[in-house]
C-alpha positions as CSV (number, residue, x, y, z in Angstrom):
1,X,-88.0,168.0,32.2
2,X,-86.3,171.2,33.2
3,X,-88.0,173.2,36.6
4,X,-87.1,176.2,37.3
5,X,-86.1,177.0,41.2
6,X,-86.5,181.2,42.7
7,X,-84.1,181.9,45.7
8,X,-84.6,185.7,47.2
9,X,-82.8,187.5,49.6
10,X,-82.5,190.8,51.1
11,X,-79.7,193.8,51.8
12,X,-80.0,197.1,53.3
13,X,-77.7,199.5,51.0
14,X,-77.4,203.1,50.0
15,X,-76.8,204.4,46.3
16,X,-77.1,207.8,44.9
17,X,-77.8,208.5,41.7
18,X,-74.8,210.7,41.0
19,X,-72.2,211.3,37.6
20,X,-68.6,212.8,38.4
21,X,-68.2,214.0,35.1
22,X,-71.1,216.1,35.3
23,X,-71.9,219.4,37.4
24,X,-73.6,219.4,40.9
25,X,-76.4,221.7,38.6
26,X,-76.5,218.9,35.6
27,X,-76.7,216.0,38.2
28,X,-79.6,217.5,40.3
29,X,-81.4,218.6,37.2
30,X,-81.2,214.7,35.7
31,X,-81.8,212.9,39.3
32,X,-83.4,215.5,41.3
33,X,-83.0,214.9,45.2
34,X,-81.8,211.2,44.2
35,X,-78.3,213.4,43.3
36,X,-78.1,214.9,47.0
37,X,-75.2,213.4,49.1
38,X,-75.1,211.4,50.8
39,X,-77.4,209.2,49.2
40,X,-80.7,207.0,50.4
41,X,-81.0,203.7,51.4
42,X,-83.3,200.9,50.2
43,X,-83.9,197.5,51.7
44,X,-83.7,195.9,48.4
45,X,-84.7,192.2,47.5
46,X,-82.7,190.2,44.9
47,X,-85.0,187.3,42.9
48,X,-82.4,184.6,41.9
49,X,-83.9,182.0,39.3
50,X,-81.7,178.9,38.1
51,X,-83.6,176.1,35.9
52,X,-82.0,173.0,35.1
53,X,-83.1,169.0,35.2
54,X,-84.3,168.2,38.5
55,X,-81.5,165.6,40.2
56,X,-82.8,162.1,40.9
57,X,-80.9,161.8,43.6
58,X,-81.5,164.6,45.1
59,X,-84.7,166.1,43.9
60,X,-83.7,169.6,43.2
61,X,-82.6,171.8,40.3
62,X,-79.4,172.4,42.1
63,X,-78.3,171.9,45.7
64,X,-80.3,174.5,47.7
65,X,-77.6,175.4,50.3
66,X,-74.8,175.5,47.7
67,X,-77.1,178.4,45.7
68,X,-77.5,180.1,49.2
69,X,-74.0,180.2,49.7
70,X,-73.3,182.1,46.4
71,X,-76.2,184.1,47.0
72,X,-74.8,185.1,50.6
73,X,-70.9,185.4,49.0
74,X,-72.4,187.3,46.1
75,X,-75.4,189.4,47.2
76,X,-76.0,189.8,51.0
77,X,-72.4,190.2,52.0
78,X,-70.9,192.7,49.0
79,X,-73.5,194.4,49.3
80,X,-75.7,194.7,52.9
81,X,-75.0,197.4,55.1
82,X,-72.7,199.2,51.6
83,X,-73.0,202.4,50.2
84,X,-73.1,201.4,46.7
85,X,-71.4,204.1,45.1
86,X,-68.3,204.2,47.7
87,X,-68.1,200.7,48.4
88,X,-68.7,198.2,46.0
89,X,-66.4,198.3,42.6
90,X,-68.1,198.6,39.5
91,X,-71.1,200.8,40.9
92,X,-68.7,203.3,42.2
93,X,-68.5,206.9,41.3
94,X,-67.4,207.3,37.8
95,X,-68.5,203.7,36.9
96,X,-72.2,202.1,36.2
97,X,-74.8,204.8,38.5
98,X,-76.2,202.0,40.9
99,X,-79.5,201.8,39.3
100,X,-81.7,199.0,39.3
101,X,-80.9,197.4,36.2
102,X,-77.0,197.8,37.2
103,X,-77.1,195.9,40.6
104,X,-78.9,193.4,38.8
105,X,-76.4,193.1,35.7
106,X,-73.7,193.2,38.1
107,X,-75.3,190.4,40.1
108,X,-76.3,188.6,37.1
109,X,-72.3,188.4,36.6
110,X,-71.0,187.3,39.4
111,X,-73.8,184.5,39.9
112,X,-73.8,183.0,36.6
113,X,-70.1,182.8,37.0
114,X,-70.8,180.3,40.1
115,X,-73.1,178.1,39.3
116,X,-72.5,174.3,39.2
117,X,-72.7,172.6,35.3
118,X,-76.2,172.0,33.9
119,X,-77.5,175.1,36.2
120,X,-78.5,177.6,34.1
121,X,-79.5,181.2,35.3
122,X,-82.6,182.6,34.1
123,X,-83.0,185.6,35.6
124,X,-81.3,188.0,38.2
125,X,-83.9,190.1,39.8
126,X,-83.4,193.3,41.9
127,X,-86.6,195.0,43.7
128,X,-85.9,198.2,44.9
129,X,-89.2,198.3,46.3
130,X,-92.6,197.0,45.9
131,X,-93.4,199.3,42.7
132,X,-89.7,199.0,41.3
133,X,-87.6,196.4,40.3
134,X,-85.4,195.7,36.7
135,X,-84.5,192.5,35.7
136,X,-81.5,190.8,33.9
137,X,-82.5,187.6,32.1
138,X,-78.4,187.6,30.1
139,X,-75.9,189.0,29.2
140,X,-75.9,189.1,25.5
């Protein structure tokens, strides 16, 4: 019987919602204040959930401390303490804007690209704060 397991975890980043190819005027009239330099920060939480077959042996879906370890390679340090647009490739300036749904396609990436066989990732959840979050349950 598959279970399905929910790891979160938390960074502290900045992001501005900002296009290159547009105007200063164009950018604040589609974003508002969220264009202004240099950006504002968010201490966002990311919702990781894997299912799979639950190991005998073990007891668990998937090895909990091998899932932190992607989640702290992948999440909390490429992106705590980052200005999203400056620092982290693929959300840059001229790229994906750092939106919600971005961070957590861009997440959604990167984890499902590390998990051990018969883990499957459900769903790559990024809060931006209690009323806001997008999820990304794929890629196809």
């Amino acid at each position: 019987m598959p279970v399905v397991l929910t790891r979160t975890v938390g960074f502290r980043a900045v992001h501005r919602f900002y296009r290159p190819d547009w105007t200063a005027a164009r950018n604040r009239e589609a974003f508002g204040p969220l264009s202004d330099p240099p950006g504002h920060p968010h201490d966002y939480r990311c919702a990781v959930t894997v299912s799979g077959p639950v190991d005998d042996r073990m007891g668990m879906v998937v090895d909990l401390a091998e899932l932190d370890r992607i989640l702290q390679d992948e999440v909390v340090g490429r992106l705590d303490g980052k200005h999203l647009n400056q620092d982290v490739p693929g959300l840059g300036y001229g790229e994906m804007l750092p939106t919600c749904e971005a961070i957590a396609i861009d997440l959604y990436r990167r984890i499902v690209a590390r998990l051990p066989s018969g883990v499957a990732l459900e769903r790559v959840r990024i809060m931006e704060d209690p009323t806001l979050y997008a999820d990304c349950t794929g890629l196809g």
